[in-house]
Rosetta silent file (secondary structure, phi, psi, omega in degrees, C-alpha in Angstrom):
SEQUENCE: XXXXXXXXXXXXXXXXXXXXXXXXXXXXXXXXXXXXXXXXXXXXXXXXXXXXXXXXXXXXXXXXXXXXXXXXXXXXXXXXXXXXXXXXXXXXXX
SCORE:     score description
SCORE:     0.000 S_00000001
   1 L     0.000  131.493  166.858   29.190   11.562    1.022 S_00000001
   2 L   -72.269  131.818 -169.326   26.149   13.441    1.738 S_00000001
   3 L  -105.935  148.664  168.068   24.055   12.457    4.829 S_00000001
   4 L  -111.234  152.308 -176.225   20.165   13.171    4.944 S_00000001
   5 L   -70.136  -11.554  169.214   18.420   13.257    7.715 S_00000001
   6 L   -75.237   11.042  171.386   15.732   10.838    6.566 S_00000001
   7 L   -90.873  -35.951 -179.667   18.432    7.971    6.353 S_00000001
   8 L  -113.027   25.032  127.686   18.782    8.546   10.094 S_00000001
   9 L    15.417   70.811 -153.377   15.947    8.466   11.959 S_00000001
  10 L   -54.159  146.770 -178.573   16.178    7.977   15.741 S_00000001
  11 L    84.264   -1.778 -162.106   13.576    4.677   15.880 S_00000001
  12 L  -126.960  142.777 -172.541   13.669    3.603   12.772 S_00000001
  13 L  -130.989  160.361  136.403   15.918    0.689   11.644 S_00000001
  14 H   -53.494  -22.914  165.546   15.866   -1.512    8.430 S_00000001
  15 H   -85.890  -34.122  163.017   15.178   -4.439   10.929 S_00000001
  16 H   -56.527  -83.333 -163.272   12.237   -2.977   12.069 S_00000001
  17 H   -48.479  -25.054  134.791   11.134   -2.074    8.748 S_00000001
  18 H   -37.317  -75.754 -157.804   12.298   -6.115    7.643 S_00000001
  19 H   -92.002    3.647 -176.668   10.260   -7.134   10.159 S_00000001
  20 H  -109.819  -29.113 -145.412    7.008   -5.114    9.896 S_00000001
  21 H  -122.153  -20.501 -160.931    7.295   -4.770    5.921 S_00000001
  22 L   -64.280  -24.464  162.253    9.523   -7.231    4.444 S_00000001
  23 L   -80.706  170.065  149.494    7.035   -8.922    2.225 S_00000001
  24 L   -56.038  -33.106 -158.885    4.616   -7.768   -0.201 S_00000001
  25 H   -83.418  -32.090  176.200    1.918   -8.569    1.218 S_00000001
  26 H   -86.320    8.780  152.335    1.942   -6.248    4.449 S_00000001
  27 H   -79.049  -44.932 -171.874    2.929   -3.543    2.037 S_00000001
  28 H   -86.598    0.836  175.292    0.255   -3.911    0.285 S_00000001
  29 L   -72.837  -29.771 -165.985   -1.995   -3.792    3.358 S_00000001
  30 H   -64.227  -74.996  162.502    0.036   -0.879    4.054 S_00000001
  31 H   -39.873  -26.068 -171.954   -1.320    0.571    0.845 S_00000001
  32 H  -110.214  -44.654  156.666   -4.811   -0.032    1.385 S_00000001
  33 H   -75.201    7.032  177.909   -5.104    1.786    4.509 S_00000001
  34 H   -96.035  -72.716 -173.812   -3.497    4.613    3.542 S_00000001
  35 L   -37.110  -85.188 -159.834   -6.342    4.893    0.234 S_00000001
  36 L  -126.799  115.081 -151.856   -8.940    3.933    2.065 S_00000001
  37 L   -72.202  -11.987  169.440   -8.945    4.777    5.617 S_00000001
  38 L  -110.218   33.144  176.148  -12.493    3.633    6.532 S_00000001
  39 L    89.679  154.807 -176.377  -12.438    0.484    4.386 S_00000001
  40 L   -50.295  148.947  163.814  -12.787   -0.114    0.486 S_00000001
  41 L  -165.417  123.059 -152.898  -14.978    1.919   -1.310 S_00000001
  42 L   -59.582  156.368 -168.839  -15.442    1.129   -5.354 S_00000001
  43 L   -90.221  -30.262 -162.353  -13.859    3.941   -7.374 S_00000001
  44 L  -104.608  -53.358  177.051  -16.869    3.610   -9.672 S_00000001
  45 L   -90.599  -19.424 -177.107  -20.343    3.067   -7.536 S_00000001
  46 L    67.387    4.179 -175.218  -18.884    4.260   -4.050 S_00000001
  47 L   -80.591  141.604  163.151  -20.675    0.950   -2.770 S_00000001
  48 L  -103.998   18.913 -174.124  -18.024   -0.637    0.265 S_00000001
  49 L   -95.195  158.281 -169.472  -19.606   -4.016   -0.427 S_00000001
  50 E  -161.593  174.500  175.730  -16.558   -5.831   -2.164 S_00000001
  51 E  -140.697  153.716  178.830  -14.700   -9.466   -2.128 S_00000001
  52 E  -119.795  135.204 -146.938  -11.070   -9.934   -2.356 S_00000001
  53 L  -100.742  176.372  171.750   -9.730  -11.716   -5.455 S_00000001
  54 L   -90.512   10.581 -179.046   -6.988  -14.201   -5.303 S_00000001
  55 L  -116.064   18.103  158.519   -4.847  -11.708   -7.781 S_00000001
  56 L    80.517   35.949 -178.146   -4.687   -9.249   -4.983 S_00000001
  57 L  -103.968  166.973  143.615   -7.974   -7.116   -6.508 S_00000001
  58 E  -112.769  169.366 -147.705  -10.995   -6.295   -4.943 S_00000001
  59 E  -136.924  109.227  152.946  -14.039   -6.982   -6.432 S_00000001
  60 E   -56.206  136.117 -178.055  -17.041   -4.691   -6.004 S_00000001
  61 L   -84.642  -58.768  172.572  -20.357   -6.862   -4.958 S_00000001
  62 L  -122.942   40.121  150.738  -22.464   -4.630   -7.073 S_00000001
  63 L  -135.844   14.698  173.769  -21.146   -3.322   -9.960 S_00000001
  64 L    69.625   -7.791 -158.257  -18.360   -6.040  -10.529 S_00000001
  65 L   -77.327  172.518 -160.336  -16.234   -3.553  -11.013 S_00000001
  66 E  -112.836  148.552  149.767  -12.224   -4.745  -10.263 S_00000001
  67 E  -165.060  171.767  166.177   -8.868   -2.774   -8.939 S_00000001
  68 L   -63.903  167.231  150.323   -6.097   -2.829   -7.463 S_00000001
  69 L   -95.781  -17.641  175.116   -4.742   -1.165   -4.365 S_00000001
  70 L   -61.331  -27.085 -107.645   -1.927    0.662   -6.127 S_00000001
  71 L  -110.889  123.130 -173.870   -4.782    1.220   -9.121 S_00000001
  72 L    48.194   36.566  174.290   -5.161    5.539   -8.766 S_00000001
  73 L  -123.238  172.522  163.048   -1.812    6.327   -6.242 S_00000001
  74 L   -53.699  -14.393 -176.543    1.517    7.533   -6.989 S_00000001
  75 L   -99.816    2.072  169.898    2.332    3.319   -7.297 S_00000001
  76 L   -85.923  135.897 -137.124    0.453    2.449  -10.274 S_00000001
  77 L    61.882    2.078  179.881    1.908    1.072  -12.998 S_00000001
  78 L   -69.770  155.464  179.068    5.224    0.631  -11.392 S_00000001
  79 L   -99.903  -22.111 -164.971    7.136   -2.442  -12.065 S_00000001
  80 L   -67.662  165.427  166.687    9.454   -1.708   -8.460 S_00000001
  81 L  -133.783  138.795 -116.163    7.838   -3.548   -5.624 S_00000001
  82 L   -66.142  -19.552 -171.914    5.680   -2.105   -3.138 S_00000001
  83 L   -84.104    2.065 -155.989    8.766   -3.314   -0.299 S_00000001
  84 L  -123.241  -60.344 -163.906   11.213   -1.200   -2.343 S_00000001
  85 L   -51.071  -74.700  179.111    8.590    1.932   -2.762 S_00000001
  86 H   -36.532  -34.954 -176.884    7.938    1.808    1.406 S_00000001
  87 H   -53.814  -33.550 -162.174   11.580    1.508    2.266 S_00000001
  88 H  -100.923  -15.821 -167.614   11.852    5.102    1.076 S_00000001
  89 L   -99.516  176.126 -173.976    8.710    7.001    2.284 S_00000001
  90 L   -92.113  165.223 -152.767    8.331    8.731    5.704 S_00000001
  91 L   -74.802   -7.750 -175.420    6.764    6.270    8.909 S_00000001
  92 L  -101.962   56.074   95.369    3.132    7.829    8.638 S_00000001
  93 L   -72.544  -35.514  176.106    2.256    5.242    5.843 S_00000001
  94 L   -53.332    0.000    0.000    3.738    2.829    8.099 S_00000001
């Protein structure tokens, strides 16, 4: 069997990666600071004032408009989940 070297990874375990990652929800936090590293900022108006929906969106405060955080990355439209995606990438998303 072929080994790669990104399967082996001095520091990096699946229990680490369990325990920082294992949900969705700190994936998708994951996700939003990698987009947008100084805090949301709408895709449409460039305004950062926003609300967070209970359907994981944000909500721009003045132009209403709605997304996602996957909503313009390599993870949109995927059906896979976001703890499946992460498992696989390299630790500087992490």
């Amino acid at each position: 069997m072929t080994s790669y070297a990104i399967q082996f990874r001095k520091g990096h375990s699946l229990r680490k990666f369990l325990a920082a990652y294992g949900t969705e929800e700190p994936c998708v936090e994951a996700v939003c600071k990698a987009r947008w590293l100084d805090g949301f900022v709408c895709p449409e108006c460039g305004s950062t004032r926003h609300c967070r929906l209970t359907r994981g969106l944000f909500q721009c405060q003045d132009c209403r408009h709605q997304t996602s955080p996957p909503a313009g990355t390599i993870f949109q439209g995927t059906k896979l989940p976001l703890t499946l995606w992460l498992s696989s990438t390299s630790p500087e998303i992490h």
